[in-house]
C-alpha positions as CSV (number, residue, x, y, z in Angstrom):
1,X,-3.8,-222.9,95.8
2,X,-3.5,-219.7,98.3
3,X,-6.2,-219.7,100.7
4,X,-8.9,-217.0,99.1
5,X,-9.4,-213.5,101.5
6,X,-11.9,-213.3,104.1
7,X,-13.9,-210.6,102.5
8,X,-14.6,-213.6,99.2
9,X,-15.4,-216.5,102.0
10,X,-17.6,-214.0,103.5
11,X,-18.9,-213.0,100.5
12,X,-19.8,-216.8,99.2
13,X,-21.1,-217.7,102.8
14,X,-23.7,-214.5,102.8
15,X,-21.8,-213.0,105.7
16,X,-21.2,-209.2,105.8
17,X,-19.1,-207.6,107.8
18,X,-21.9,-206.5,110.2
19,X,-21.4,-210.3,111.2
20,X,-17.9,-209.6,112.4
21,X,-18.8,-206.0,114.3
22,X,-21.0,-207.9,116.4
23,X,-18.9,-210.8,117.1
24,X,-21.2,-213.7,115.9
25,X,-18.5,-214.9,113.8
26,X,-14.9,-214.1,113.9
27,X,-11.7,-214.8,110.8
28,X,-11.4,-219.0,112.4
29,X,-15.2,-219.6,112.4
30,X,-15.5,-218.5,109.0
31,X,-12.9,-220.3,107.6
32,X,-13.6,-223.3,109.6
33,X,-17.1,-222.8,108.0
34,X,-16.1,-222.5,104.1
35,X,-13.6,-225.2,104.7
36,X,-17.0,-227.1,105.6
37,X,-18.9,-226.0,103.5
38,X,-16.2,-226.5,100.0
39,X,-16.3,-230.8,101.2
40,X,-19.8,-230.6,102.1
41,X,-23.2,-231.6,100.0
42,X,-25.1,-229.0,101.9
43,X,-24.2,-225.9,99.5
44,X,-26.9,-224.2,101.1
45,X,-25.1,-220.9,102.7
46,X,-28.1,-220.4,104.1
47,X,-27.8,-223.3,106.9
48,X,-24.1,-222.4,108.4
49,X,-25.2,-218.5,109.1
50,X,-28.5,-220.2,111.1
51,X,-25.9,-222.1,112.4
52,X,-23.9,-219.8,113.1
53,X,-26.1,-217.3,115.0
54,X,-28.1,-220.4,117.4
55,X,-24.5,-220.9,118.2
56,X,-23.7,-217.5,119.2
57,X,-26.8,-217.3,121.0
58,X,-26.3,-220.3,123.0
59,X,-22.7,-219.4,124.0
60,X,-24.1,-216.2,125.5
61,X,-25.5,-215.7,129.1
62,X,-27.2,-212.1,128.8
63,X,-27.1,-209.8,126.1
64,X,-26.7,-205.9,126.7
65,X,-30.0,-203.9,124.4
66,X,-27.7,-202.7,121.9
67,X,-25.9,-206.2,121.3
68,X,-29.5,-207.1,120.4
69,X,-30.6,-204.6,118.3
70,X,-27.5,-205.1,116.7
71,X,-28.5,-208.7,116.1
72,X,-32.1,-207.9,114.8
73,X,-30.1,-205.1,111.8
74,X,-28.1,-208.6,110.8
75,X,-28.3,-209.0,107.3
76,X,-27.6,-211.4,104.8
77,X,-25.6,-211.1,101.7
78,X,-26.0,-214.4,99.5
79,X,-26.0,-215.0,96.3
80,X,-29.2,-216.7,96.2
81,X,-30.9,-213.8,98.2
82,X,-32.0,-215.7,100.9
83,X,-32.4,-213.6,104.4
84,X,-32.9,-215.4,107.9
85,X,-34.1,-212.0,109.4
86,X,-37.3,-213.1,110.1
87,X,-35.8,-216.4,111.6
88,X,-32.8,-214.5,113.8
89,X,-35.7,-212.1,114.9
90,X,-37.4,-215.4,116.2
91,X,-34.6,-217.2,117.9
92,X,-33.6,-214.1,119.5
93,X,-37.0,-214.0,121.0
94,X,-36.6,-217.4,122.0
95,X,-33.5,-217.7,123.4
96,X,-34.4,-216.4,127.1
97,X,-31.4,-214.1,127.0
98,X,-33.5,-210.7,127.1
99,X,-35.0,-209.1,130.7
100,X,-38.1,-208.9,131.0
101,X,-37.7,-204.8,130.4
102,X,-35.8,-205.5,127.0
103,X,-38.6,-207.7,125.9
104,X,-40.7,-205.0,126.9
105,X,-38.7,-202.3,124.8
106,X,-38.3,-204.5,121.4
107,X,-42.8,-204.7,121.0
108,X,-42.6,-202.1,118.5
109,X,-39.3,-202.3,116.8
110,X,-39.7,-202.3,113.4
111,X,-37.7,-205.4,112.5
112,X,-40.3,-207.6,114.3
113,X,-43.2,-206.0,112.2
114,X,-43.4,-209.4,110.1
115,X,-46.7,-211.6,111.3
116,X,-44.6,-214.9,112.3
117,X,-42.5,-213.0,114.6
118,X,-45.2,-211.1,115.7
119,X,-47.1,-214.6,116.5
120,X,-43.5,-215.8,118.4
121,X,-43.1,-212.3,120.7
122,X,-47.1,-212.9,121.1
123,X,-46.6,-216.2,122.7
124,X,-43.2,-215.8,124.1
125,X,-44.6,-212.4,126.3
126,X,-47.6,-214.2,127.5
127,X,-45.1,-217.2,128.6
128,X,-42.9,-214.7,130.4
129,X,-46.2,-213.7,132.3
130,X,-47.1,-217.1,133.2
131,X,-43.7,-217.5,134.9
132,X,-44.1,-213.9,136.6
133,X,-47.8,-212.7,137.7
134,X,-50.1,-214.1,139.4
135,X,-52.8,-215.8,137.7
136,X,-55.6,-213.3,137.6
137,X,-58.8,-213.4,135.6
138,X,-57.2,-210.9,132.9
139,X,-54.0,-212.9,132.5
140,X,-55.9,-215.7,132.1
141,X,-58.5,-214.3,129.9
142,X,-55.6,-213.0,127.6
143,X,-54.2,-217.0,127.3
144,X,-57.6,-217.8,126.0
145,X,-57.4,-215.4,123.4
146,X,-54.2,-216.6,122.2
147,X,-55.8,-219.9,121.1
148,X,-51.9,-220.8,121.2
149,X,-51.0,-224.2,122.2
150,X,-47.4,-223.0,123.7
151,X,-49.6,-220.9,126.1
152,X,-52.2,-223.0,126.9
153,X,-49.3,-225.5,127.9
154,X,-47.6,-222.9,130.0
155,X,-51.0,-222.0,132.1
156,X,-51.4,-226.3,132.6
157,X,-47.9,-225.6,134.6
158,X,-49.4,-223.4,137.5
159,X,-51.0,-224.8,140.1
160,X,-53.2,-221.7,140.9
161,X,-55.6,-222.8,138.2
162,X,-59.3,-222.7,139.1
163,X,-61.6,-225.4,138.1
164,X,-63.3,-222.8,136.3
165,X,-60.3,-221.8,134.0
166,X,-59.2,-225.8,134.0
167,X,-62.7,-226.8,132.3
168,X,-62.2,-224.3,129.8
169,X,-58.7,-225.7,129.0
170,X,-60.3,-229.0,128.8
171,X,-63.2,-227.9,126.7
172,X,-61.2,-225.6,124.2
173,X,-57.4,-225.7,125.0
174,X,-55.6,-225.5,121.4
175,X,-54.4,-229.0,121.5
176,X,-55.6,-232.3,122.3
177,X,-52.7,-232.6,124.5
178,X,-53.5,-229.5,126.3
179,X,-57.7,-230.5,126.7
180,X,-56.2,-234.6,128.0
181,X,-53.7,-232.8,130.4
182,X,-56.6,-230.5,131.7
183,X,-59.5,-233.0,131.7
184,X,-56.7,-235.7,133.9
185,X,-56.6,-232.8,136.3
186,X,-60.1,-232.1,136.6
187,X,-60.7,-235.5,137.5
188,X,-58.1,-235.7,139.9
189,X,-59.6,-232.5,141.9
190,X,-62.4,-233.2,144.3
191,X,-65.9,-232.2,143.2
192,X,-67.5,-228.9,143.8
């Protein structure tokens, strides 16, 4: 049997050729892939694109603003209509590849209107804050009003942290973990 054309692999896998303009998948990666996917009992298309792009993001360093609006206009193509926007959107976020200044720039794209990413670039800009500013009644006031558990974990890693903002992570941090790691702090602090 002749090995089918890229443009039917790509085709049965979801890709498009946007895929292959932006170089998160090339010819071998996608034929590798079907080849995978034709012995496999995951016939969910679905899974190799995910895998796919966490791939590509993990063999990258940096990305340039363009390479990542690029990424956030990927689409899918399957059969079944099932898009990962929403999830690309969210490991992109993730990954730590964008500066500080591109995070900035992507707030009001319109391809991270949906709530769940919203919630991820919520908690992934207050994180970048923790690791950047000083701790400063604002900042901190803006991790309470998170209510996030990510965040609250983040502030627990500075060790500026009044005993004033450390009761209030012990008495309402989002977790039970977060409320133990602040009340074992507490206690280790002299008294007042």
């Amino acid at each position: 049997m002749a090995d089918p054309k890229l443009t039917d692999i790509m085709r049965r896998l979801g890709y498009t050729q946007h895929w292959l303009d932006v170089g998160v998948v090339d010819e071998a990666s996608v034929r590798s892939q079907f080849d995978a996917f034709r012995s496999s009992a995951d016939q969910n298309t679905e899974h190799y694109r995910h895998r796919a792009f966490v791939a590509f993001l993990h063999r990258r360093e940096q990305l340039a603003m363009d390479e990542a609006l690029r990424l956030l206009a990927l689409d899918d193509a399957a059969a079944n209509g099932t898009s990962l926007r929403v999830s690309r959107a969210i490991q992109l976020l993730a990954c730590d590849l964008l500066t500080d200044a591109q995070f900035a720039e992507l707030a009001e794209h319109p391809a991270l209107a949906h709530p769940s990413i919203q919630r991820v670039y919520r908690r992934q800009f207050a994180l970048r804050r923790l690791r950047t500013e000083r701790l400063t009644p604002t900042l901190f006031h803006e991790v309470q009003s998170t209510d996030d558990g990510a965040v609250h974990r983040g502030a627990l890693q500075r060790d500026d942290l009044t005993r004033d903002q450390l009761e209030w992570l012990a008495a309402n941090g989002a977790t039970r973990a977060v409320r133990n790691v602040a009340k074992q702090r507490l206690r280790r602090r002299q008294p007042r």
